[in-house]
C-alpha positions as CSV (number, residue, x, y, z in Angstrom):
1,X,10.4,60.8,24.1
2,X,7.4,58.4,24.4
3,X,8.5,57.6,20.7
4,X,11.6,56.5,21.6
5,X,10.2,54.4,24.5
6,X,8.0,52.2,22.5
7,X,10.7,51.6,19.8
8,X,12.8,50.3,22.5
9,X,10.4,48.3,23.5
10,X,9.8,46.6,20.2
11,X,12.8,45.9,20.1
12,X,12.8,44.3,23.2
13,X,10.1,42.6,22.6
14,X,11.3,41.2,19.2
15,X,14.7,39.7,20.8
16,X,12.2,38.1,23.5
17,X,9.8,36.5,20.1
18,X,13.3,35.4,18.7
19,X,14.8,33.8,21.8
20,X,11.3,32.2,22.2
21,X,11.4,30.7,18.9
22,X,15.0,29.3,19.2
23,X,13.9,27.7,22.3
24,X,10.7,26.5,20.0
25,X,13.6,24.7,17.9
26,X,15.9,23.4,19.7
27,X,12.7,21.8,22.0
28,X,11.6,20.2,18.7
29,X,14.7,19.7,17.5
30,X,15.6,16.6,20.1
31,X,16.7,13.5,19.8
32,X,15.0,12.2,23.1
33,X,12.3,13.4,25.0
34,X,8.8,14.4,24.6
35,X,7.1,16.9,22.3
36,X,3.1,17.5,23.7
37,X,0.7,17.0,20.9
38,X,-1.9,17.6,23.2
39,X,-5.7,17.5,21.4
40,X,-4.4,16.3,18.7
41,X,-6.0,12.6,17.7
42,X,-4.2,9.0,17.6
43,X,-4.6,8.1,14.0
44,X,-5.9,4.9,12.7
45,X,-3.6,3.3,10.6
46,X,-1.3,2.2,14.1
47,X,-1.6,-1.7,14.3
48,X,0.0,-3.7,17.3
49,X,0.0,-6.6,18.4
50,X,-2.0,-7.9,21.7
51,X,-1.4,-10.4,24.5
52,X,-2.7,-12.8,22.1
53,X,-0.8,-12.8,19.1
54,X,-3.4,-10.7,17.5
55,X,-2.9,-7.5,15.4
56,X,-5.4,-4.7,16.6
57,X,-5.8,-1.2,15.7
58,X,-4.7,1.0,18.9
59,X,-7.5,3.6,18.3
60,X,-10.1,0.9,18.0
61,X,-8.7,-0.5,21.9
62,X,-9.3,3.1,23.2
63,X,-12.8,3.4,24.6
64,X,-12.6,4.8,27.8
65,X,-10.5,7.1,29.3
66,X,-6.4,5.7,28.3
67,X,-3.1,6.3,30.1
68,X,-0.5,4.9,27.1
69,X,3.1,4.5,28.5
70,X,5.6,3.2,25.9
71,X,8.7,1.6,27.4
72,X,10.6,-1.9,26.1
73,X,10.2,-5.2,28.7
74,X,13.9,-5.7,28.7
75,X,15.0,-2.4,29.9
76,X,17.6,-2.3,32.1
77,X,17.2,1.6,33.6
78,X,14.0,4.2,34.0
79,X,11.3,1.6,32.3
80,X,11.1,-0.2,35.6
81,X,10.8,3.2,37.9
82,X,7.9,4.1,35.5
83,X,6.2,1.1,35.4
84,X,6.1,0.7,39.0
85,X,5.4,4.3,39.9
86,X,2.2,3.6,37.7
87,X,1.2,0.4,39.1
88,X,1.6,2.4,42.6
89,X,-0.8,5.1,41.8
90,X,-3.4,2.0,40.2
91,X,-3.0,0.6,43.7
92,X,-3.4,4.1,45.3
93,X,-6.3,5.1,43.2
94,X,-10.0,5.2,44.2
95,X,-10.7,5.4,40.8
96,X,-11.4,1.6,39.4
97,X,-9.1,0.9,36.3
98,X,-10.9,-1.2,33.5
99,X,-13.8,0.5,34.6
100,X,-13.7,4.2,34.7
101,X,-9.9,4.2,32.7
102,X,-7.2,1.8,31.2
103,X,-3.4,1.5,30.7
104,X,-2.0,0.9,27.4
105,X,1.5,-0.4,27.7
106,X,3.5,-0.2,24.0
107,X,7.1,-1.5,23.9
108,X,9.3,0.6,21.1
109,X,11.4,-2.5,20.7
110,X,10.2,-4.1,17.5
111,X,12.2,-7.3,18.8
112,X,10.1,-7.8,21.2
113,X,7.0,-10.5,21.0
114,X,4.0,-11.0,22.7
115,X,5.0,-13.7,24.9
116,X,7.6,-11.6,26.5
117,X,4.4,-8.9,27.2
118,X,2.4,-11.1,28.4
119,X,5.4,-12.3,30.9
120,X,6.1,-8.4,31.6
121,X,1.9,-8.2,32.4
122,X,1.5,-10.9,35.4
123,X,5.1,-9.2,36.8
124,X,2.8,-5.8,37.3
125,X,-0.7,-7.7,37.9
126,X,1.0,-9.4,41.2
127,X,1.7,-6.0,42.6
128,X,-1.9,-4.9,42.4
129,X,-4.1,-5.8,44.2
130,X,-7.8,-5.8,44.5
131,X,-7.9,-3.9,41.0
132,X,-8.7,-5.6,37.9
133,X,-5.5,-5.5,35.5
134,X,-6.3,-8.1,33.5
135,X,-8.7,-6.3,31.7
136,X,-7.6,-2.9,32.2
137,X,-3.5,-3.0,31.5
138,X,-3.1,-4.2,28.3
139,X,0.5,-4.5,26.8
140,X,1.1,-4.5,23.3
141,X,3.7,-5.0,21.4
142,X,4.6,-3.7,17.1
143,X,6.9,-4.1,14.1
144,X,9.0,-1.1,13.7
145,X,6.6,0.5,10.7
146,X,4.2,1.2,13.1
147,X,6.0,1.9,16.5
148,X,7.3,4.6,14.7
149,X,3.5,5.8,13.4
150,X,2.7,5.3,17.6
151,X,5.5,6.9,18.7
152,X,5.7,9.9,16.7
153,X,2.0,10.8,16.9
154,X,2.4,10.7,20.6
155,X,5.2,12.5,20.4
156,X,7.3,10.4,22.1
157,X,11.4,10.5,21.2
158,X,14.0,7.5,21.8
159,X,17.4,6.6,21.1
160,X,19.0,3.5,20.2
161,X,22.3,3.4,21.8
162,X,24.0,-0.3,21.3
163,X,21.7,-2.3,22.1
164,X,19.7,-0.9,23.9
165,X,17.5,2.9,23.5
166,X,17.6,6.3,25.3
167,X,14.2,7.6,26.6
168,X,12.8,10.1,28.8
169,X,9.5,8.6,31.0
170,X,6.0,10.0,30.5
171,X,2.1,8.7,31.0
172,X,0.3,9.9,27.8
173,X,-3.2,10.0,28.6
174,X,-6.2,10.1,26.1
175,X,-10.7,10.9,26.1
176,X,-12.4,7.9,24.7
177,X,-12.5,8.9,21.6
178,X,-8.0,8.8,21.5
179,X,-7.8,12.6,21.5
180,X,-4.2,13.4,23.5
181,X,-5.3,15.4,26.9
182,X,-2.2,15.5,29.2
183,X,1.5,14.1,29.7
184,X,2.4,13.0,32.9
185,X,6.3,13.1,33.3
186,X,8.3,11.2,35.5
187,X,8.4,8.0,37.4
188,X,6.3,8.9,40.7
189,X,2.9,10.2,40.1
190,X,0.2,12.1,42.9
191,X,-2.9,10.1,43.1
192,X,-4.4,13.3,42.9
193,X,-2.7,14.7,40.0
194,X,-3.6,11.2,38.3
195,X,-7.2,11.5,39.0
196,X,-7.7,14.8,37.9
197,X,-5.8,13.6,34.4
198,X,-8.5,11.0,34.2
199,X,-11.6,13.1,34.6
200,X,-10.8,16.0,32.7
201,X,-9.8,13.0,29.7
202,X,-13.3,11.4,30.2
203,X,-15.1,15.2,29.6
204,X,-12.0,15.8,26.6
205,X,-10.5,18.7,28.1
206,X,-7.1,19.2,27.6
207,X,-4.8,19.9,31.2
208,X,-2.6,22.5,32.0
209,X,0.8,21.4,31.4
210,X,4.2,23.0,31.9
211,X,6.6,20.6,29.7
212,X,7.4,22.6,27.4
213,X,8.6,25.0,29.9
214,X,10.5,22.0,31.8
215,X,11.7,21.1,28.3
216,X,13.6,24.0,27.9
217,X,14.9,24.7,31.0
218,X,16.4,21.3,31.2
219,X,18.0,19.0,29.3
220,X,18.3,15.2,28.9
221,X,21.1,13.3,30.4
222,X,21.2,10.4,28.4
223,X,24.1,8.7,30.8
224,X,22.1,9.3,34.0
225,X,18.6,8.5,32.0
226,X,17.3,11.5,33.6
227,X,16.7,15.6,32.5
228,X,19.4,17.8,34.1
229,X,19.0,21.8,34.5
230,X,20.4,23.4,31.9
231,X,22.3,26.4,33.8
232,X,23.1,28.2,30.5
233,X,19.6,28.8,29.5
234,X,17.9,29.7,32.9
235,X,20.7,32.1,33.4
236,X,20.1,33.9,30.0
237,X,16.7,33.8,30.6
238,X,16.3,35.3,33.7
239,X,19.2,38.0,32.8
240,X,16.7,39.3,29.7
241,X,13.9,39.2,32.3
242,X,15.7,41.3,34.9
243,X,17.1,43.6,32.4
244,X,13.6,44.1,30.8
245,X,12.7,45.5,34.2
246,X,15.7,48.1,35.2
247,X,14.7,49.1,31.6
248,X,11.8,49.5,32.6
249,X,12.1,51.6,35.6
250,X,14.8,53.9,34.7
251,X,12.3,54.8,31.8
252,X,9.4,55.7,33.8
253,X,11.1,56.8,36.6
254,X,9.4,59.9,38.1
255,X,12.2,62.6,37.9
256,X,12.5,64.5,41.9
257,X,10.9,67.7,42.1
258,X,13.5,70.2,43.0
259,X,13.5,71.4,46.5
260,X,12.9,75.4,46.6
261,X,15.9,76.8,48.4
């Protein structure tokens, strides 16, 4: 009997491993979103250009703690709800940016120039104030060779639809030495949450992070610009879970001792 019981469970536990790994696919297997590479190291060879026409090496700009957002300056949808929920929590922060961290904006848009970054810059540096910007929110921007290098180190997946690009909304924050520590998704970010991103980056510990799990149990709407719950999956995932446990329980059920008569 107790045979039987652990075969069962095998088997169990081997659909589980395979419905795991098809949700491993399909969460790589994305056109647009965000795949963690979390410690994993921005490599060298990524060359951008900086506010003043000059081409840089993005590891070489990383010295302190970095939160890298990539977005493009003429976007019409979620580009502006991230950049200002960033530029909020700057504001909100008692943390002091160019000093203890910086923000690296990238635009994906290989049509855009420098001059339309710099323009996109003094927008953002009027909204904060008291906090020194100009030296810690640098925007950059890249021919398309090496946004794609950026992007798909960072993990970062886009779209282009017409003319302009599909993209999900993250904060990609690195240590000092450009090693990947957290992803920050969204558009509105906790102070706290932010804070806590920042020290653990300065000491190179990588943060707990649940994207993966969000990744799969939604799925980006690339009409509303936004990730949608994905009913399908949720459902089948909680039906294995629930019928793991009746399993379960009607196997080690104690059997009723009969009542003497």
């Amino acid at each position: 009997m107790k045979l039987k019981i652990i075969v069962c469970l095998l088997l169990i536990l081997k659909t589980t491993s395979s419905f795991s790994q098809d949700a491993k696919d399909l969460y790589y297997d994305m056109e647009v979103g965000v795949i963690e590479h979390l410690d994993d190291t921005i490599p060298q060879n990524i060359q951008l250009t900086n506010e003043a026409g000059e081409l840089v090496f993005l590891k070489d700009q990383i010295d302190k703690p970095t939160a890298i957002v990539f977005v493009y300056f003429r976007c019409p949808g979620i580009c502006s709800p991230l950049m200002d929920g960033l530029a909020d929590v700057i504001q909100k922060s008692d943390l002091n940016i160019a000093e203890d961290y910086q923000v690296i904006t990238i635009s994906f848009d290989p049509t855009e120039t420098y001059d339309l970054a710099v323009k996109k810059k003094n927008n953002y540096k009027s909204l904060i104030k008291g906090k020194n910007t100009q030296e810690g929110w640098k925007f950059y921007t890249g021919d398309s060779l090496n946004i794609a290098k950026a992007t798909k180190a960072l993990g970062f997946r886009y779209k282009r639809v017409g003319n302009e690009f599909t993209h999900a909304a993250t904060v990609i924050i690195t240590s000092p030495e450009a090693k990947i520590t957290r992803y920050l998704n969204g558009t509105y970010f906790l102070p706290f949450e932010f804070k806590l991103a920042i020290m653990e980056a300065s000491k190179g510990q990588t943060g707990p992070t649940i994207n993966k799990i969000l990744q799969y149990c939604y799925s980006y709407d690339p009409v509303g610009q936004a990730y949608v719950l994905n009913v399908t999956k949720v459902t089948g995932t909680i039906i294995l879970v629930m019928g793991l446990i009746v399993f379960l329980l009607l196997v080690f059920k104690k059997p009723r001792k009969k009542q003497h008569q």
